[in-house]
C-alpha positions in Angstrom: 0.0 0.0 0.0 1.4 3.7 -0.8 1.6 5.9 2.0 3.8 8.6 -0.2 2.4 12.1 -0.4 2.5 13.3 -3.8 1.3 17.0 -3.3 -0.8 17.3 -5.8 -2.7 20.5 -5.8 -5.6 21.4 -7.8 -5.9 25.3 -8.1 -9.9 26.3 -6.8 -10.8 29.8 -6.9 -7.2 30.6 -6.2 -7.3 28.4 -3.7 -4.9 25.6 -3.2 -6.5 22.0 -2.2 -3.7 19.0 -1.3 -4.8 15.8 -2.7 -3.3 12.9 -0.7 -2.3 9.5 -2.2 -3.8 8.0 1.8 -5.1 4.4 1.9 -6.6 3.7 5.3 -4.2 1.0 7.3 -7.3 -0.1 8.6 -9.4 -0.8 6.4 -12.8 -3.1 7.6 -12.5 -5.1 4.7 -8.5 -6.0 4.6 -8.8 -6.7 8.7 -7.6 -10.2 10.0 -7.8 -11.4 13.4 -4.6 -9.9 14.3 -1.6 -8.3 11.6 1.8 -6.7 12.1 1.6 -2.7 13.0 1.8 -0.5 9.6 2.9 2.8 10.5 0.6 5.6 10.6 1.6 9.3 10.2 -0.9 11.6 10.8 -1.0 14.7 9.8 -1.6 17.8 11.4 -5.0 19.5 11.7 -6.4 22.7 12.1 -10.0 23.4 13.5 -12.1 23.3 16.5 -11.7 20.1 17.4 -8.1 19.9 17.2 -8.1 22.6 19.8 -10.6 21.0 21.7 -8.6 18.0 21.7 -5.1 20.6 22.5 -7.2 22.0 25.3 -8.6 18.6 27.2 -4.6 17.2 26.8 -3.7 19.9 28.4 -6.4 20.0 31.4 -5.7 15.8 31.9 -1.5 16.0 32.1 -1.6 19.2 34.3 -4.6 17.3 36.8 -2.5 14.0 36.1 1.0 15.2 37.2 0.5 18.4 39.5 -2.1 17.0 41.7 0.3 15.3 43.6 2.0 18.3 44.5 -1.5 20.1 46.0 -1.1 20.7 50.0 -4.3 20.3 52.2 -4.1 21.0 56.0 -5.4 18.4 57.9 -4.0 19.6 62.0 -0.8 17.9 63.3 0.4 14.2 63.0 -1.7 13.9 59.5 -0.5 14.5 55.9 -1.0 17.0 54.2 -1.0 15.7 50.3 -4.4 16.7 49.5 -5.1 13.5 47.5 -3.3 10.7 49.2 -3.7 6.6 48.9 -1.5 5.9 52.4 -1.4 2.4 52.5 0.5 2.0 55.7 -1.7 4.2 57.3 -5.2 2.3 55.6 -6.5 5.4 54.5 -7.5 7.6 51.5 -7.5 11.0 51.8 -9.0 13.6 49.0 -8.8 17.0 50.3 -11.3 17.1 52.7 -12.7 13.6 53.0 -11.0 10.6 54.7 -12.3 7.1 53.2 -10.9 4.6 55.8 -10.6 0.4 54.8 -14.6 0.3 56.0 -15.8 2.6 54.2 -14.4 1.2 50.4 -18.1 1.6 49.1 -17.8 5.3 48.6 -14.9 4.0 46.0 -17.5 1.6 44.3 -19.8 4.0 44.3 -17.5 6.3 42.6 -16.7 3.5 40.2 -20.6 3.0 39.5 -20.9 6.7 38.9 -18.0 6.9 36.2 -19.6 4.1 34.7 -23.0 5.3 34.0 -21.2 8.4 33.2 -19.5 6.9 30.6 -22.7 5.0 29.3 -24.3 8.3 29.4 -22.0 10.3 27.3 -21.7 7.9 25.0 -25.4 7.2 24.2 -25.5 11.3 23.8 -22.1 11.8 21.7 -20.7 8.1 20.8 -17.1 7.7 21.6 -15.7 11.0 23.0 -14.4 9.5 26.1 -12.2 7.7 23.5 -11.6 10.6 21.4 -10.9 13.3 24.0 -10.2 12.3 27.1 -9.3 8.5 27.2 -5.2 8.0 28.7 -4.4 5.7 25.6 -5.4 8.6 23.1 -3.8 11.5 25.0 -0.7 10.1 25.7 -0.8 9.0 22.0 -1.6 12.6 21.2 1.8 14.0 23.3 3.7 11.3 21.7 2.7 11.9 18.3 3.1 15.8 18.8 6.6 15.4 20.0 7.2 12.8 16.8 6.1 15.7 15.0 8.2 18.6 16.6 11.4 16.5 15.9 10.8 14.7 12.8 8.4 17.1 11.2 4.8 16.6 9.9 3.2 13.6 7.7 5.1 13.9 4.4 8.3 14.5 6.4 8.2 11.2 8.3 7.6 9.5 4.9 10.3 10.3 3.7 13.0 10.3 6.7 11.3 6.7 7.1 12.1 5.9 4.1 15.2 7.2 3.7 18.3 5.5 4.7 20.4 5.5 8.2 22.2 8.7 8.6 24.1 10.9 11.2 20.9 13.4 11.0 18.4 10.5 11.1 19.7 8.4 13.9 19.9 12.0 15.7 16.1 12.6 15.4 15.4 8.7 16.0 17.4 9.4 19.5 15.7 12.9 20.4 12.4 11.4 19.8 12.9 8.4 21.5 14.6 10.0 24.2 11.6 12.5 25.2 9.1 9.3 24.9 11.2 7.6 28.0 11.5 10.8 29.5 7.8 11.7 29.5 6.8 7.5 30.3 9.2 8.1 32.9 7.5 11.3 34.4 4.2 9.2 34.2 5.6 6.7 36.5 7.0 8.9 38.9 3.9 10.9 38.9 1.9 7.4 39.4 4.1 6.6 42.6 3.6 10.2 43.9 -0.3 9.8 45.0 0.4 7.0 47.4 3.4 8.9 49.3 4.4 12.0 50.6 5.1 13.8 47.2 8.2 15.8 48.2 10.1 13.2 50.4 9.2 10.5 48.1 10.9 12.7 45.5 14.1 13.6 47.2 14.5 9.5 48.3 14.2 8.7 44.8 16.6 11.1 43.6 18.9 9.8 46.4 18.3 6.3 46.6 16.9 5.8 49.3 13.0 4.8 48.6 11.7 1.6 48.9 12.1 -0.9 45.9 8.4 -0.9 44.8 8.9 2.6 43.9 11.3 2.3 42.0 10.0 -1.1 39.9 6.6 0.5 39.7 8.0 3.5 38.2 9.9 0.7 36.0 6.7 -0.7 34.9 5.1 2.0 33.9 8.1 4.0 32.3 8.0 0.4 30.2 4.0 0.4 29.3 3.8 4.3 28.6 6.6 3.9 26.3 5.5 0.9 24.7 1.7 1.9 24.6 1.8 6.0 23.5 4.8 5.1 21.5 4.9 2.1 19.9 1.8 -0.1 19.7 -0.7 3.0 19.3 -3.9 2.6 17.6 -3.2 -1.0 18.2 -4.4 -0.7 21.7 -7.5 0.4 20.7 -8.5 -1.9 18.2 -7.1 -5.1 19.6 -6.7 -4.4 23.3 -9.5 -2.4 24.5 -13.0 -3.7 24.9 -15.0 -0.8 25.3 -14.9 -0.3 20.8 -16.8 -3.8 21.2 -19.4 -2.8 23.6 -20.2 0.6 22.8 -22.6 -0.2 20.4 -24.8 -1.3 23.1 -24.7 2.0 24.3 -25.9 3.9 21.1 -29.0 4.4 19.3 -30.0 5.5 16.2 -30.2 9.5 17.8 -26.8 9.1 19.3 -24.3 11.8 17.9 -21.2 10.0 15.9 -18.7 11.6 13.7 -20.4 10.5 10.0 -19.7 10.9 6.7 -23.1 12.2 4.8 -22.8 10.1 1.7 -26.0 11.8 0.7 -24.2 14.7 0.0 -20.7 13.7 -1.1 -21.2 10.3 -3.4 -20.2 10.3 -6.0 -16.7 11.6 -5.0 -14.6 12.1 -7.7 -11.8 15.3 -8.3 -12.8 18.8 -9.1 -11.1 20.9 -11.7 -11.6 24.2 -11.8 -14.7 25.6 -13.2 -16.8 22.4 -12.9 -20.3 23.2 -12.1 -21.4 22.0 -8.6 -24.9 21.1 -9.7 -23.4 18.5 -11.3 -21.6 16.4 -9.4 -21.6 15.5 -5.4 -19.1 17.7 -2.7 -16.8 14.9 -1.7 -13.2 15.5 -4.1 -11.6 12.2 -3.1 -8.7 14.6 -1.6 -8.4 12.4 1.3 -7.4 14.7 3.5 -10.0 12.8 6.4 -7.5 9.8 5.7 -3.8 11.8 6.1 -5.0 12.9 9.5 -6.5 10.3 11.1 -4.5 9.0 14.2 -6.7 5.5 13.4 -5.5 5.4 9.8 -9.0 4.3 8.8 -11.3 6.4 5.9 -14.5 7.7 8.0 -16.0 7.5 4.4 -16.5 3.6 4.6 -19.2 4.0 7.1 -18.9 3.2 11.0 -15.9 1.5 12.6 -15.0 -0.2 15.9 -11.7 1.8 15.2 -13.1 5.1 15.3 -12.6 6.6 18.3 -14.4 9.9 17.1 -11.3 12.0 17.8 -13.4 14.3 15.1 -10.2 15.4 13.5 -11.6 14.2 10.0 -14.4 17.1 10.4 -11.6 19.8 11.0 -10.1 18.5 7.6 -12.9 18.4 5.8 -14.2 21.6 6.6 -11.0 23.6 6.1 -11.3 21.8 2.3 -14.8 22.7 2.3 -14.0 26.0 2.9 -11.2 26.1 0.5 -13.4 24.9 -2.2 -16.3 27.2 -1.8 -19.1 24.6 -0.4 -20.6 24.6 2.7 -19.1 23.0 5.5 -20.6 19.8 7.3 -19.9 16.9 4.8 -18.3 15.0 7.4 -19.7 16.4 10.8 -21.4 14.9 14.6 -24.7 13.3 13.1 -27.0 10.9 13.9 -27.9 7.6 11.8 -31.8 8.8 12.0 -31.0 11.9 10.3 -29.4 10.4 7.5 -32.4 8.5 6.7 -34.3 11.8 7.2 -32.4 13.6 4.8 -32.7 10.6 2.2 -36.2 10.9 2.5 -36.3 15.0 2.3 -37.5 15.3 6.2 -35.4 18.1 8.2 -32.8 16.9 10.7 -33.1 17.1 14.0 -31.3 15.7 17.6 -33.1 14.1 20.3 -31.3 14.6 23.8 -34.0 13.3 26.0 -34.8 9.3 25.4 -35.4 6.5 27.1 -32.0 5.7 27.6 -30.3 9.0 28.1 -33.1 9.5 30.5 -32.2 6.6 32.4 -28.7 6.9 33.0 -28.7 10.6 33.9 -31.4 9.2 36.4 -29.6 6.3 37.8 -26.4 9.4 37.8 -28.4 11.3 40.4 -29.8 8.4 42.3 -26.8 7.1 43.2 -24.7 10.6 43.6 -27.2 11.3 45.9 -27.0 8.4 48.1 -23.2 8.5 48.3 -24.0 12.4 49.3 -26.1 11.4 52.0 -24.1 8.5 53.3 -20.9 10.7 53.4 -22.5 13.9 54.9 -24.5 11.6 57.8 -21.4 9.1 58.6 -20.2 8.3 61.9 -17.2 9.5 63.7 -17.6 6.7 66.2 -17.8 2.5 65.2 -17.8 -0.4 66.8 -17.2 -4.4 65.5 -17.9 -7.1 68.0 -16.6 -10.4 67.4 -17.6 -13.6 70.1 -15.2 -16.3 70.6 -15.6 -18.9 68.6 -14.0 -21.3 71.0 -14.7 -22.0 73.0 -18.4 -20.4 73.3 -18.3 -20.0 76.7 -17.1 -21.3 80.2 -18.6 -22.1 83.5 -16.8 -20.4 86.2 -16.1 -22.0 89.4 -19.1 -20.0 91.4 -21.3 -21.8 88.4 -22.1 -18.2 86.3 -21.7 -18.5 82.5 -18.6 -15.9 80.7 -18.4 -15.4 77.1 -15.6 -13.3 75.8 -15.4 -11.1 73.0 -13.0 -8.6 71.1 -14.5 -4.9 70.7 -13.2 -3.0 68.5 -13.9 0.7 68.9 -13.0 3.0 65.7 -12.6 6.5 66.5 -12.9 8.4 63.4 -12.0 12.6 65.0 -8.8 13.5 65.1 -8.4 13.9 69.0 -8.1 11.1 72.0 -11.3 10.5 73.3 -13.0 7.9 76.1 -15.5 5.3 75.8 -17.8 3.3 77.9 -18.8 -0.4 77.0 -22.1 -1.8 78.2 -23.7 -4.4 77.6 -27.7 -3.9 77.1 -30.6 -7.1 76.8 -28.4 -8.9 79.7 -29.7 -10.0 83.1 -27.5 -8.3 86.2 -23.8 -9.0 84.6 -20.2 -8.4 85.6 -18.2 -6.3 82.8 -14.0 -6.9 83.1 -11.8 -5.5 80.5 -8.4 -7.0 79.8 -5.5 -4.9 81.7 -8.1 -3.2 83.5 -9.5 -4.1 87.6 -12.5 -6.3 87.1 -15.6 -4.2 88.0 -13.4 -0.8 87.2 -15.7 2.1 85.4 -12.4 3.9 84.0 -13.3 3.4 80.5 -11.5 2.6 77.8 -9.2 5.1 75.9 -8.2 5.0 71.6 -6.4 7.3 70.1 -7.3 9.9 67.9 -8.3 8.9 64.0 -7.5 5.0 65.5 -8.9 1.5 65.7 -8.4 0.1 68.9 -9.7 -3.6 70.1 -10.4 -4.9 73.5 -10.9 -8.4 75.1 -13.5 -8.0 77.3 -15.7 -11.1 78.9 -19.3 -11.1 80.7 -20.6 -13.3 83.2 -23.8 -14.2 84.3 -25.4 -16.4 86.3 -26.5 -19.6 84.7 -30.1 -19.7 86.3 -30.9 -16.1 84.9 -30.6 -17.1 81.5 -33.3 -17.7 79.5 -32.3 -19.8 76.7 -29.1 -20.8 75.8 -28.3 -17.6 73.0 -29.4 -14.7 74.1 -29.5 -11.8 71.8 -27.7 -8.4 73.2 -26.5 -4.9 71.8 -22.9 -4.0 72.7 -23.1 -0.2 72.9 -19.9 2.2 73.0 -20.6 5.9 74.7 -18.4 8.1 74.9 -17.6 10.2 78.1 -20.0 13.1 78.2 -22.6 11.3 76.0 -21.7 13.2 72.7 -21.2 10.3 70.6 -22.7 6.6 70.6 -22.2 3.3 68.5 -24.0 0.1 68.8 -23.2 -3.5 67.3 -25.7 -6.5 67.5 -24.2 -10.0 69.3 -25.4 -12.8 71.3 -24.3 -14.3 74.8 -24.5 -18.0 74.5 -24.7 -20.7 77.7 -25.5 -24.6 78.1 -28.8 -26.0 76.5 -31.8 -25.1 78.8 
């Protein structure tokens, strides 16, 4: 297949067009299960959406490596990352909420809102997460733009591809390369960052001192930046991803997807100067949709699992539209119902609100609004009460029954505090805590933003029991009444 650029112009109004000699690498009807990577170099656009897409790179990388780096007071003894995954500590901080191991469905939660998120947008607008925001595609864009800076745009890369090993080749081979590792290593470093302090972590790596993880994770992902931005490319998309294969579940016939409106523009063919428009269709064949496509694919052959409706094909189009004198919009965000609309003659239009869309941006709220709820009405104060399995209990020598449990009181403020445990749906009981005098009302004291556990055993005396399991609450006050947790157990004795 020919991937030269022959810069052929044809002169339009004054105007010059370029006609590329493109064939899409990925092509539905040439594509086996799996083939060996043909390159791709695509060329440089110009329009909204490439701005679009310069602007949401932009937003990602500066979110993705400066967050790290964001301070958030949280009073003395605690960190003060503002987004923090502190694994020896079992907590995750983000600025002002503290998830602790317990409370790991806010993170599901999160998960199910991204989710319906992403089915959302994607019923409204196709495949924009893809497109715009995805990591694959915008650390593929920053690789390909730094390809570009060194080695120059598409026609460029032809030919230095083409061309034989040189002193000035082997030079740009080695300053592209060289920024690829030094931005996949950045990414690693950047990755390692959110689950330590970001400074310190910093100055032990640059001195050797960190922990070896840090330094093999960094490895790993210096390694699959590299090799995934760099080399392998659209290749992720269309052999390693899933989501291309699924998201037509997503979509309807009103859902917006970059389209080619063959209604207008078949049949292509060139355009020579002077040719009257009422004659022939819009479409030139310059191919220009092809030479910038980061997918190597011609939108022209209808819709593709390797479109990732980046919508760079529209900014190409329309600056030859414009070029040419016709009206823009031959390759634009449609739906597949207006195309059948227009066939028939009927005006276009978009339908937001359906079933679907309706549902997700439903289910969106639902759920946002019970993690809101659970988050803004959570407990400071908790309490888990495990009974000894073995043995249940044991007879003590003045014939009353003890079972023996392990409280464990989680105190959730960030200052020392004092708590009570009673034991409520008992008959008269004796309470002794482990390291404490047996009958002493002291209390027991756990540390500020800790989990603390206790051994504590009951007695009581065999003839007031009821039955041999008795149901009971286990409740934890603390001194002064201002908090109060309660856990469900059971005090067990011989068969009645």
């Amino acid at each position: 297949m020919n991937l030269v650029e022959l810069a052929k112009a044809a002169e339009v109004g004054g105007d010059s067009v370029e006609r590329s000699d493109v064939a899409a690498v990925n092509r539905k009807e040439n594509r086996p299960l799996y083939k060996g990577r043909e390159p791709i170099y695509p060329k440089l656009a110009h329009g909204t959406f490439r701005r679009l897409k310069w602007a949401v790179m932009a937003i990602a990388l500066a979110v993705y490596y400066l967050t790290p780096w964001i301070r958030w007071d949280r009073g003395a003894n605690l960190p003060d990352q503002a987004v923090l995954i502190d694994f020896p500590a079992r907590r995750f901080y983000f600025f002002f909420i503290e998830i602790w191991p317990q409370e790991v469905y806010y993170l599901t939660g999160l998960l199910i809102l991204a989710s319906f998120g992403l089915f959302l947008i994607t019923a409204l607008a196709g495949r924009v997460w893809c497109g715009y925001a995805c990591p694959q595609t915008v650390w593929t864009d920053l690789f390909i733009m730094v390809e570009r800076l060194v080695e120059g745009d598409r026609a460029e890369r032809i030919r230095l591809d083409k061309a034989p090993m040189s002193a000035g080749k082997l030079a740009k081979r080695t300053a592209k390369h060289g920024i690829w590792l030094l931005i996949a290593m950045a990414t690693g470093g950047a990755w390692v960052f959110y689950f330590a302090d970001a400074p310190t972590l910093l100055r032990d790596l640059l001195t050797l001192q960190a922990l070896p993880v840090a330094y093999i994770t960094i490895g790993v992902l210096t390694f699959t930046t590299y090799a995934l931005g760099g080399l392998m490319r659209e290749q992720v998309c269309t052999y390693m991803c899933p989501w291309p294969r699924i998201q037509a579940a997503m979509q309807d016939e009103d859902s917006l997807i970059v389209s080619y409106k063959d209604d207008r523009g078949e049949p292509r063919m060139p355009f020579r100067k002077g040719q009257d428009w009422s004659t022939r269709a819009d479409c030139i064949d310059c191919r220009q949709c092809v030479a910038v496509c980061p997918m190597g694919i011609d939108i022209r052959d209808g819709q593709q699992l390797e479109c990732i409706a980046c919508a760079l094909c529209i900014d190409a189009c329309d600056d030859v539209m414009v070029k040419i004198g016709r009206p823009k919009g031959l390759i634009a965000y449609d739906t597949l119902i207006n195309h059948d609309r227009r066939k028939r003659g009927e005006p276009t239009r978009v339908r937001w609100l359906r079933p679907r869309t309706v549902l997700y941006a439903a289910l969106i709220v639902l759920v946002g609004l019970v993690m809101l709820v659970a988050l803004t009405t959570r407990a400071t104060l908790d309490v888990n009460v495990q009974h000894d399995r073995n043995p249940l209990f044991v007879q003590l020598a003045d014939g009353s029954i003890r079972n023996g449990y392990t409280v464990k009181i989680l105190n959730k403020e960030h200052i020392d505090a004092r708590f009570d445990i009673s034991f409520k749906g008992l008959p008269p009981h004796t309470v002794s805590i482990v390291g404490q005098e047996p009958g002493a009302a002291d209390g027991v004291e756990v540390g500020s933003d800790r989990l603390a556990a206790f051994r504590v055993f009951v007695a009581v005396p065999a003839d007031a029991l009821a039955s041999d399991v008795t149901d009971i609450t286990v409740v934890v006050t603390e001194e002064g009444g201002r908090r109060v947790a309660r856990s469900s157990s059971i005090f067990r004795g011989p068969e009645k």
